[in-house]
N, C-alpha and C positions, 0 to 999 in steps of 0.2 A: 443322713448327709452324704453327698456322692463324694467320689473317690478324690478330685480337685476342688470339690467347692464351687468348681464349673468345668463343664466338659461339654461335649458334642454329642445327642442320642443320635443325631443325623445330618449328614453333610453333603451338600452338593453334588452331584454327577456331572460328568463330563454329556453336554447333549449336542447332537442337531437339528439346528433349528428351523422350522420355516417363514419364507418372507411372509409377512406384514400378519403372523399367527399369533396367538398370544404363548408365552413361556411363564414356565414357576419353576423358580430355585428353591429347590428345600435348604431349610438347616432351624434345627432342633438342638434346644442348648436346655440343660441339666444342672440347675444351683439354686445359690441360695440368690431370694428375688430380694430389691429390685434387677431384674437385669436387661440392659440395652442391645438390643441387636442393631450393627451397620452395616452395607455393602462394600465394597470397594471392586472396581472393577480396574487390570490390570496396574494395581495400587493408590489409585486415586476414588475417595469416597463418592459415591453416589449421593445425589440428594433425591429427596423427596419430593415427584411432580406428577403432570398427570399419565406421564410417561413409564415408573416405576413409585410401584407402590411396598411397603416391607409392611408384612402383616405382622399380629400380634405374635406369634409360635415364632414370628423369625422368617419365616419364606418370602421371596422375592418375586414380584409379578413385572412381566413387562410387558404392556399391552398390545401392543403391535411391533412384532422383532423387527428390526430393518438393518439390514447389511450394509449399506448406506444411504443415511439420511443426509438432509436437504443442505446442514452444517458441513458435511463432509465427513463428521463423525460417525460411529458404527457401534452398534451393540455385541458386537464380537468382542472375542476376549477369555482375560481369564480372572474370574468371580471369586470371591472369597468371603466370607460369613463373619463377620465380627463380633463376639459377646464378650461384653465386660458386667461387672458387680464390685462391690465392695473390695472382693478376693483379687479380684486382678483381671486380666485379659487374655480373651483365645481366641487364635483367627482359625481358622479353617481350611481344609485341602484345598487347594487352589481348582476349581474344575473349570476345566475347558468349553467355551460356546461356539460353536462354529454354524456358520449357516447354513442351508441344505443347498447344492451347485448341483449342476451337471455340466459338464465343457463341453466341445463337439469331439468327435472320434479320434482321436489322434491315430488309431490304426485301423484302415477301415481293410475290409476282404478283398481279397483280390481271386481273380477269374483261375480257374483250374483245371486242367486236362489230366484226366487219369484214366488208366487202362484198364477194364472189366477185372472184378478179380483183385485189384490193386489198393489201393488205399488213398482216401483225399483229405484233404484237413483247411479249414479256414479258421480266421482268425481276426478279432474286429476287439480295439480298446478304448476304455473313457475313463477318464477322471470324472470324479462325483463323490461330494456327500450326501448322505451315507455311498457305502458301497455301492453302485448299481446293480443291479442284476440284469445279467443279460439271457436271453432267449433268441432263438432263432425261427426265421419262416422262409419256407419255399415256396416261389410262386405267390405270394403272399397268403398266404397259410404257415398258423405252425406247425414246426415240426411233428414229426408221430415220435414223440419218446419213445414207447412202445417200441419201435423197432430196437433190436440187438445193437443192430450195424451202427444206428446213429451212437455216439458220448458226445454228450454237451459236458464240458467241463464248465466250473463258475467262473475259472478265468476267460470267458470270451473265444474260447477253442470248440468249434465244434469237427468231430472226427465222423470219417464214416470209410468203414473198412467193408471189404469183399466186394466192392464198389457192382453196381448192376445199370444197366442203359436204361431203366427208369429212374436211377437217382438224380440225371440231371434235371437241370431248370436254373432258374434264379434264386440266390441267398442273399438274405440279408440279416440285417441284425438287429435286433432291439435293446435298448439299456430303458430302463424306470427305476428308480426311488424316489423321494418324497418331493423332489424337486421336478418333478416330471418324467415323460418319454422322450426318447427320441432313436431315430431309423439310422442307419447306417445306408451307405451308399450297397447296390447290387452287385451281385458277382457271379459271373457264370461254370456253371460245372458241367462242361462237356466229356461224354466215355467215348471212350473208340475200343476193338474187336483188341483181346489179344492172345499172345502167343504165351499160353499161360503155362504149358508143358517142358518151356526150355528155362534151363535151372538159370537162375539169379543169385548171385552175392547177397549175404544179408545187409543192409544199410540201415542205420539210425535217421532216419529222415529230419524229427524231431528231438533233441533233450531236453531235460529238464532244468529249467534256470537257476538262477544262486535266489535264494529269498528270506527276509527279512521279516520275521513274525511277530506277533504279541501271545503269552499264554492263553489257551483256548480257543484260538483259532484255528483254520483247518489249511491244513497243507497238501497242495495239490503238485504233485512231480508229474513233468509230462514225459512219455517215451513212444513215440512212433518207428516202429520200421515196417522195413519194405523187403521183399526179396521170393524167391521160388527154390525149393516148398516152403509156405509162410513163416519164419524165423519166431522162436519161442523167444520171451521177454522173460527175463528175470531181473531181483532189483535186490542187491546189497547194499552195508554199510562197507565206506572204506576201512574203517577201522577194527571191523570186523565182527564188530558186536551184534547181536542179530536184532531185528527188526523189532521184533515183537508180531504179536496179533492183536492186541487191545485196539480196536479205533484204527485198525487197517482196514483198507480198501481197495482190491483194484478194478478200478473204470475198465469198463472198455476193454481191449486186449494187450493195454501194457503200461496205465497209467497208475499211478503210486497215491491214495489216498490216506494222508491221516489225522483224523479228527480228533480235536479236543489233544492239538500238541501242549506239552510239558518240555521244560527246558533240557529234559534229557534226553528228546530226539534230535539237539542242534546235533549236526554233523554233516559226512560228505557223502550224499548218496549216488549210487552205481548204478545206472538201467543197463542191460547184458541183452543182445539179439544175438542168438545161438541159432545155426543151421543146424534141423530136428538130424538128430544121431550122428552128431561130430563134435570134432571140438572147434570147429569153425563161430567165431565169436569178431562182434564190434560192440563196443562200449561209449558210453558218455556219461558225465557226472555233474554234478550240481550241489550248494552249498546251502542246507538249510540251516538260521539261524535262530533262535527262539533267544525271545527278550521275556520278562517276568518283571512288571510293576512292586518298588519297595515294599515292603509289608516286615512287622517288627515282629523279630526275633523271643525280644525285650523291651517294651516301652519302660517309659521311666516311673518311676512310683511316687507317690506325694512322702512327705517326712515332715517332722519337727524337729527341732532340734535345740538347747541352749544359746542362748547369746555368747560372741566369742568364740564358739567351737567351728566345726568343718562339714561342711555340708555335702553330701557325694553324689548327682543322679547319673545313672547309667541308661543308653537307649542304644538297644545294637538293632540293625534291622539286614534283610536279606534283599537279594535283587541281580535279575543279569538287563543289566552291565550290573556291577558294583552301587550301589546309591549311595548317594552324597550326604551328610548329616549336617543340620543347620538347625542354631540352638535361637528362640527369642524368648525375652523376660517381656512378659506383661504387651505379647506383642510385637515387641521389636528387636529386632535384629541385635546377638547378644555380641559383643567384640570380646575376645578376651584379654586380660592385662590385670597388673596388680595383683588383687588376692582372687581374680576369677580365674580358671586355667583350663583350657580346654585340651583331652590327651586321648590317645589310639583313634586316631580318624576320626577325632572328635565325638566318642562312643560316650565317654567319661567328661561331664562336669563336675569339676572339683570347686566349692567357694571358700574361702579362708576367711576363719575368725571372723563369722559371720553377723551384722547387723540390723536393725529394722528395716536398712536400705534394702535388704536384701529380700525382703519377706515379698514374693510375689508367686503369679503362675508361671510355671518353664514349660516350654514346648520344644519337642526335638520333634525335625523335620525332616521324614525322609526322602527322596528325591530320584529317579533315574530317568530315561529317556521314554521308559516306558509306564510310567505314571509315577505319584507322589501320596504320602499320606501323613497324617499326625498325631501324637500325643503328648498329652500334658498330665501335668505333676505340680502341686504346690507346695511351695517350704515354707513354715510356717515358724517365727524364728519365737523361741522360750521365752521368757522374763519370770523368773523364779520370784515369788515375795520374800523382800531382807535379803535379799543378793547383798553382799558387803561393795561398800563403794570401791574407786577406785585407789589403789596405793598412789602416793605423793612423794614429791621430791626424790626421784629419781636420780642419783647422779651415778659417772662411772668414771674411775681412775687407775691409770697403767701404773703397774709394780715394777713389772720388768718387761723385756721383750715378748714372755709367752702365756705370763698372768696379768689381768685386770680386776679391778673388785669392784662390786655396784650394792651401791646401797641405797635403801629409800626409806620413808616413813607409812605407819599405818594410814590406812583410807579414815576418812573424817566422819564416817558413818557406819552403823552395822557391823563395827569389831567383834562382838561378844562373841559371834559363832565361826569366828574363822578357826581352819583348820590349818591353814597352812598358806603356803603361797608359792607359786610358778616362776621362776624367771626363763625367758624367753632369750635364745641365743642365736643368732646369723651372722657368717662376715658381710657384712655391706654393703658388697657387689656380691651377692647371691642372690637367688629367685628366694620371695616366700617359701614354698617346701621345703627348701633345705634348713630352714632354722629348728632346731634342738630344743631339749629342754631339760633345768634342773631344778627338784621340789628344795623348797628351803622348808626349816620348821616356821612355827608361828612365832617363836620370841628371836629368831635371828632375824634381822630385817638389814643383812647384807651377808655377798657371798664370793669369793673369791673363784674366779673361773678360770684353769690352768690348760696347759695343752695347747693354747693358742698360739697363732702365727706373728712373728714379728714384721714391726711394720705393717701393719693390716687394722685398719679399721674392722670395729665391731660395734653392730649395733645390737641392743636392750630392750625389753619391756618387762615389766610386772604383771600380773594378776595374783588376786585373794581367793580362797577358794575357802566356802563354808559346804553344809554335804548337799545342799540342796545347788551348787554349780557355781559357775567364777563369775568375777567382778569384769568390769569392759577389762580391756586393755589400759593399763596406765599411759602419758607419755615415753614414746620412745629416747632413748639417748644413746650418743655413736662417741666412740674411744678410738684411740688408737695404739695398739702397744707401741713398747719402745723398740728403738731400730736396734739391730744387732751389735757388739762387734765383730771383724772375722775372727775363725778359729785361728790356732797358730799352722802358718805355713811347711812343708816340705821343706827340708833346706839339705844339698849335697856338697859335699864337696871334694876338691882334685887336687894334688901337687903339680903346679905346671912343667917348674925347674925349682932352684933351692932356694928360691927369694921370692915366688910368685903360688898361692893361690887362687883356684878360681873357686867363686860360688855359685850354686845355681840351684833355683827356689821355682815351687810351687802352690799358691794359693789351696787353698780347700774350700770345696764345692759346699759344704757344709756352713751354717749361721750366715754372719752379712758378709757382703762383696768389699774384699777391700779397695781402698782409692789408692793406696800405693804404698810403700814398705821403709823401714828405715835399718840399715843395716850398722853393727857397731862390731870392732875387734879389740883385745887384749893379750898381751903375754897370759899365760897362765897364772895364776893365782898372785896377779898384781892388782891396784884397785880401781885404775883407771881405764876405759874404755876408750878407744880412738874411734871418732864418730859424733852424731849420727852421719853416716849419709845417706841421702835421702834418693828415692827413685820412684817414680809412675806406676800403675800398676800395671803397664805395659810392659817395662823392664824387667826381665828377670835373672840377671846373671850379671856378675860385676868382678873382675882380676884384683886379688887386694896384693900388692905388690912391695918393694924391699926391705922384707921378712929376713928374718936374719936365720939362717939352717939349722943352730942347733938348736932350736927353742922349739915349746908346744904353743901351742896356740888356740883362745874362746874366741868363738867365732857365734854371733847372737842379732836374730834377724827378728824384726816385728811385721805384723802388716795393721795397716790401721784404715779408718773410717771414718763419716763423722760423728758416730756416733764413741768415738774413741778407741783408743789400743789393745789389740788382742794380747793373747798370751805370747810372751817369747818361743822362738825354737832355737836351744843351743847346740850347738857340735865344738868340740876339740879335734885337731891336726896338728900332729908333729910332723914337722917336715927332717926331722933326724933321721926319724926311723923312713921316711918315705925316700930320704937323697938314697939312704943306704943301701936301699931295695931296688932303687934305677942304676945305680953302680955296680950292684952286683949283675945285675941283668946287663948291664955295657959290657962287663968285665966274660960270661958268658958267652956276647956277641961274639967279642973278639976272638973268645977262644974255639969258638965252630970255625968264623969266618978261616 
């Protein structure tokens, strides 16, 4: 049995194509039979006509490609391979179809006067798939490769240094790929006599452009100079790191070849024209970039797992730029929510308390600018024989503000092997993962749960657990503890004069917020209180005034809620002792003053 139950031994390439040719898309799928192959081209299904045909193995035939047909529609696009079975469903790397083009020149040669000795360069461009390849002819003859002097670069440059009065005549250009040839317009290259022995500055005539690669392509830095005695070329990295020699090249007498780049030749490179034994130097730079198509680090694995439990696949994959990861179930594009949750760049799918719903194929998709690829994984969800059924009557009820107690009844089936049972803990407003859990034995079939936050809905579930794995989930049930009261407040207090205190209070941050305070005073150890009075919980300070001076004084502040009255805060003040002590300090005053 293969690793998904269904997988891909072979998937489509990105092709081009030509007009009215015939095309075959492979894709090669691995399971258990019966299994259906479909197409889809840029997500809509292809049918079956005499236009496209889908063989037995799966591959896609299109009889005659056409860029555009007579509908307006076109066989371009991007194709994708469909196999489904029993097990579920897998699409396919998306590959690219493009037709084979050729445009007209966008840059055609232009006519050039160089001086014997000197150096000439033209240069002729086209757009085309495939790449074109271009060559060159003089006079309508090609080129002599063979000569030194001439570099045909692939970019459409051809160079011709130590220049001589036989190199002139006419140039032109040629491009062919599969889509045809075609000529560039002529260009003349006239030499005139020169005055080769009088010294010249070095000059960069040509640099090297900024460019944008894919891994294993070949990177071509262009560097022309000019000058008397002929100025030596050299080529660093900005960075300083050195070049390498693997798959280097230099063209010609000063172009920078390197094939079969890797993403760690992106950088800034330096062509250098040095007058031979000085430090006389000109410079120019250019920016190569190398891109590298997704490819998996870690695709993801297949797994089993129990019903109820948690399901985990991981798919990390590599790529410049960065690639994008994109999960589908059975297919389709997976959303996260609920008990599904996707986490770190979406590397990790995590499924919760998982069900039959969930028993499918997963495929994680990787994705960048410079291609895409896939893998799949299925979960395959347990059902143990004599699983014990589910617990019943669930209920939950608040003790106090920070305990509830939940109790339930045995499941109505398959008691005999349970071991014990699960309850299941979250506040309410929390994601799944954050919920807890505590085992109860088997003959308590309720459990008080403490530490909890007042005022704060909680929500429940049960599971049975015999050794062979747990029961579904019970129904859930949501409580709410009881609301606080506040703690008891700060309370201070002042002698204003000999008939006046002031109070002044503080709530506590701690337990519930009070809605506002009642304050009450007495003589000392008499049994009635003068009060309540009542204040907001904005209010915090109140003068209780004509107190009589030689007396002590209880002084007893509440704060309440609705959930009812905290505990008092009481204070005692004598204002005997307090007149006595501003008296003496008058009495003081006067005698400095």
């Amino acid at each position: 049995m293969c690793e998904a139950e269904l997988s891909f031994t072979l998937e489509p390439s990105d092709i081009i194509a030509v007009q009215e040719q015939p095309l075959m898309l492979h894709c090669q799928v691995d399971g258990i039979p019966p299994i259906t192959t479909q197409w889809r081209r840029n997500g809509l299904l292809l049918t079956q006509d005499q236009h496209h045909t889908t063989f037995i193995n799966g591959s896609l035939l299109i009889a005659h490609f056409q860029k555009t047909k007579s509908d307006g529609s076109s066989d371009e696009g991007d194709y994708e391979c469909i196999a489904q079975n029993s097990f579920g469903l897998v699409v396919s790397r998306k590959a690219r179809i493009q037709a084979a083009t050729m445009a007209d020149f966008h840059v055609q040669p232009e006519s050039v006067h160089a001086e014997e000795s000197g150096v000439a360069r033209f240069q002729c461009q086209i757009h085309g798939l495939p790449e074109p390849v271009i060559s060159w002819e003089k006079d309508s003859r090609p080129v002599d490769t063979r000569n030194e002097r001439y570099t045909l670069l692939p970019t459409g440059v051809l160079q011709i240094t130590g220049v001589r009065e036989e190199d002139s005549g006419r140039f032109c250009c040629v491009a062919h790929n599969s889509a045809g040839v075609k000529h560039s317009a002529e260009a003349l290259l006239t030499v005139s006599g020169s005055q080769s022995s009088v010294y010249k500055e070095p000059v960069i005539v040509v640099g090297p452009e900024n460019l944008t690669l894919t891994v294993h392509q070949t990177a071509i830095l262009e560097c022309v100079a000019t000058g008397y005695p002929r100025p030596i070329v050299s080529w660093s990295r900005l960075d300083g790191r050195p070049i390498g020699v693997e798959g280097i090249q230099v063209l010609g007498t000063g172009n920078l070849m390197i094939s079969d780049v890797g993403v760690e030749h992106s950088g800034v490179y330096v062509c250098a024209a040095n007058k031979p034994g000085t430090r006389v130097r000109r410079t120019a730079q250019g920016r190569l970039v190398v891109q590298a198509p997704a490819e998996f680090v870690q695709p993801p694995q297949s797994i089993a797992r129990p019903v109820g439990t948690t399901a985990i696949f991981t798919c990390q994959a590599r790529g410049e730029p960065e690639p994008q990861l994109t999960w589908l179930k059975n297919g389709q594009i997976l959303e996260p929510g609920g008990h599904v949750k996707l986490r770190n760049n979406n590397s990790t799918l995590t499924i919760y308390g998982i069900s039959q719903d969930d028993e499918a194929i997963y495929q994680c998709i990787a994705e960048n600018s410079a291609g895409s690829t896939q893998a799949s994984a299925r979960l395959t969800v347990l059902w143990a024989d004599g699983l014990p059924g589910v617990p019943t009557h669930v209920q939950a009820e608040a003790l106090s503000p920070t305990t509830i107690q939940v109790s339930w009844r045995e499941p109505d089936k398959n008691t005999q092997d349970i071991i014990g049972y699960v309850l299941h803990i979250r506040r309410t407003s929390d994601p799944a993962e954050m919920e807890y859990e505590e085992a109860v034995s088997k003959v308590t079939l309720q459990q008080i749960i403490r530490d909890l936050e007042p005022s704060t809905n909680y929500t429940f579930y049960v599971k049975a657990y015999t050794s062979h794995g747990a029961s579904k989930p019970s129904d859930s049930v949501t409580e709410s503890t009881h609301g606080e009261v506040p703690a008891p407040p700060s309370l201070y207090t002042k002698v204003v004069n000999s008939s006046v205190v002031q109070a002044t209070w503080e709530s506590s941050s701690k337990m519930g917020q009070p809605q506002g305070f009642r304050l009450y005073y007495r003589r000392a150890h008499t049994p009635l209180f003068t009060g309540p009075i009542t204040f907001p919980r904005n209010i915090t300070q109140y003068n209780i005034t004509h107190l009589d001076s030689s007396l002590v004084y209880e002084i007893k502040l509440i704060a309440h809620n609705q959930h009812g009255d905290g505990n008092a805060t009481i204070r005692f003040v004598s204002l005997r002792e307090a007149v006595a002590k501003s008296e003496a300090s008058h009495m003081h005053h006067l005698y400095i003053s």
